[in-house]
C-alpha positions in Angstrom: -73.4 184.4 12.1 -70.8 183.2 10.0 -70.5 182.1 6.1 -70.9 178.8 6.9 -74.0 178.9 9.2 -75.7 181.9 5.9 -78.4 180.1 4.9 -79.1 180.1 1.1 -82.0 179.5 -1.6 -81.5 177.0 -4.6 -83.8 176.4 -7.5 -84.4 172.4 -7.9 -85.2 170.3 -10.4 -85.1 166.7 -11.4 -84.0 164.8 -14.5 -86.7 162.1 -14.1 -86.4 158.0 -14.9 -83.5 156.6 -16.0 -85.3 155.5 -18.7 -87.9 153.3 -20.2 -89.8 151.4 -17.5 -93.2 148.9 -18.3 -96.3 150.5 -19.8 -98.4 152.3 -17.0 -95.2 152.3 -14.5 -94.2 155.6 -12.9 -90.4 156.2 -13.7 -88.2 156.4 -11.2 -87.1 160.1 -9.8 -83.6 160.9 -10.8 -81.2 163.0 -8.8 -82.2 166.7 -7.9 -79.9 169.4 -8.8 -80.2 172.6 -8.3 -79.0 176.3 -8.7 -77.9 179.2 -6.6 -81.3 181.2 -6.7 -79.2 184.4 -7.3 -78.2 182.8 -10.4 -82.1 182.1 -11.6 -83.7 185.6 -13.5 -86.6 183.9 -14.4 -88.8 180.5 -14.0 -90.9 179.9 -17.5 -93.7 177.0 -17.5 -93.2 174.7 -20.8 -96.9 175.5 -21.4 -96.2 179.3 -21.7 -93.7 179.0 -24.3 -94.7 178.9 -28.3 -95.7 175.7 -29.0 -92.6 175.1 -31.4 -90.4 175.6 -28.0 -92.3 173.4 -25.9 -91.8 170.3 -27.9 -89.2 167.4 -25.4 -85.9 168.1 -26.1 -86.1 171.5 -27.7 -82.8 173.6 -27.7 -80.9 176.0 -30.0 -82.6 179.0 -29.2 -86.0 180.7 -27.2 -87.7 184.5 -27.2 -88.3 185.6 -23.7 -90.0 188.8 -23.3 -88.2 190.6 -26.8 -84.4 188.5 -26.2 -83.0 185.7 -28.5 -81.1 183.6 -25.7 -79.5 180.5 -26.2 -81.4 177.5 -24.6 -80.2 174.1 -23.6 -81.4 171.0 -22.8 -80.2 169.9 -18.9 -81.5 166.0 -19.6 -79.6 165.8 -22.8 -77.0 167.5 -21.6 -76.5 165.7 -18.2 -78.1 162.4 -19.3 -78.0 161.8 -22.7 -81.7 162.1 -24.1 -84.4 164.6 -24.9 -86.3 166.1 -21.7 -89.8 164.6 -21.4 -92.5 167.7 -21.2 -94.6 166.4 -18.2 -96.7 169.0 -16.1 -93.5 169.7 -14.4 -91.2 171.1 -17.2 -90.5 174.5 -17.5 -87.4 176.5 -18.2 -84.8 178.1 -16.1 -83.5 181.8 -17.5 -79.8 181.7 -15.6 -77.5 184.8 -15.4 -74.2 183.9 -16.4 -70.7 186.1 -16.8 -71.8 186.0 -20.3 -75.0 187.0 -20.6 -78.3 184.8 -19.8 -78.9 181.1 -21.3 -82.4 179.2 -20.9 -81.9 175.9 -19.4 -85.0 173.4 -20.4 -85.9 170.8 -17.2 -88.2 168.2 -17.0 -89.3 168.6 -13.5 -89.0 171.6 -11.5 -88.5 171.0 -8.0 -89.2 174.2 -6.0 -87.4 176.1 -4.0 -84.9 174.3 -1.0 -83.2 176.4 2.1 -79.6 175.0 2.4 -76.7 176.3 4.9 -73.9 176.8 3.4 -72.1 174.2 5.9 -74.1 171.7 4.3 -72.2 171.8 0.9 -69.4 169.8 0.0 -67.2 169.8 -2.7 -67.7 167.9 -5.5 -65.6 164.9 -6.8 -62.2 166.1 -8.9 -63.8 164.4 -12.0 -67.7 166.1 -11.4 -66.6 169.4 -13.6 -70.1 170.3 -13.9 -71.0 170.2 -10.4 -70.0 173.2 -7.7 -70.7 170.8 -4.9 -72.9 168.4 -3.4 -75.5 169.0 -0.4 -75.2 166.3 2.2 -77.5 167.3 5.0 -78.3 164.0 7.5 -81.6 162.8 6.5 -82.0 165.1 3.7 -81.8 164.2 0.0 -78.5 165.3 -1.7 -78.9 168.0 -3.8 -75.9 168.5 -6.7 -75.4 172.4 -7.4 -74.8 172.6 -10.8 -72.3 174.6 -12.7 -74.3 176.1 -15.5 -71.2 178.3 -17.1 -69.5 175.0 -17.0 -72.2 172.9 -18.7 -72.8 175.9 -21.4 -68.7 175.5 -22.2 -69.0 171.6 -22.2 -72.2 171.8 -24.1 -70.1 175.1 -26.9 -67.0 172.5 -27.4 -69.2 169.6 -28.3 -71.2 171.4 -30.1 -68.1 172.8 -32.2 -66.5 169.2 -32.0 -69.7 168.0 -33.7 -69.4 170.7 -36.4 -65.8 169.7 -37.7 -66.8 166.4 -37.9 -69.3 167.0 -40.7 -67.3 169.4 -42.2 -64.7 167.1 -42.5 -67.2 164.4 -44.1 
């Protein structure tokens, strides 16, 4: 068998509607990304976590079984708004180099078998995507970088600090 015929797990998600949509209306599914499931330590329901953590669009920081990590948003990050907190919500504990980092999601997905043959690279201007799934008749899937959204995610962050420093 070779590398690109190795079959492989990712952890899905979705960031859900676009937006707001008429009263009673189901939003729209957004895109599904998903991570390397060698990357994922840990999936957390939003209804296990203290109830000041499971409040939309919670970041900063979460305990998880004694640890302090640092936990981000993934809507707010990769779309601009708070994550809703549906019956699909729950939060991702990742490995990075680093050390681990909880990633808050509005909809888990499941799990997905991909080949590896199956993944393309991503666009030169998608630096927080590793590549993109594009099996026929299958949904795309976008494997996110998760060290590269924590960085994007640090700068702004620091950016943001400056700035009110400054005022």
């Amino acid at each position: 068998m070779t590398t690109q015929d190795r079959v492989v797990q990712l952890v899905t998600f979705r960031l859900e509607g676009a937006g707001a949509c008429e009263a009673g209306a189901v939003p729209p599914a957004g895109p599904m990304f998903g991570l390397y499931i060698r990357q994922v330590e840990e999936v957390l329901p939003v209804s296990s976590l203290p109830a000041s953590r499971s409040v939309a669009g919670a970041s900063g920081a979460i305990q998880v079984r004694g640890s302090t990590l640092p936990m981000l948003d993934a809507t707010r990050e990769l779309a601009g708004r708070a994550s809703g907190s549906g019956p699909g919500a729950g939060v991702l504990i990742v490995r990075l180099e680093s050390g681990s980092v909880a990633l808050l999601v509005e909809a888990l997905s499941g799990v997905r078998r991909i080949r590896l043959s199956e993944v393309e690279d991503a666009a030169a201007d998608a630096e927080l995507l590793l590549g993109v799934t594009a099996a026929p008749g299958r949904e795309p899937i976008l494997l996110l970088d998760v060290e590269a959204l924590v960085s994007i995610s640090a700068r702004r962050s620091l950016g943001a600090l400056r700035v009110e420093s400054d005022e």
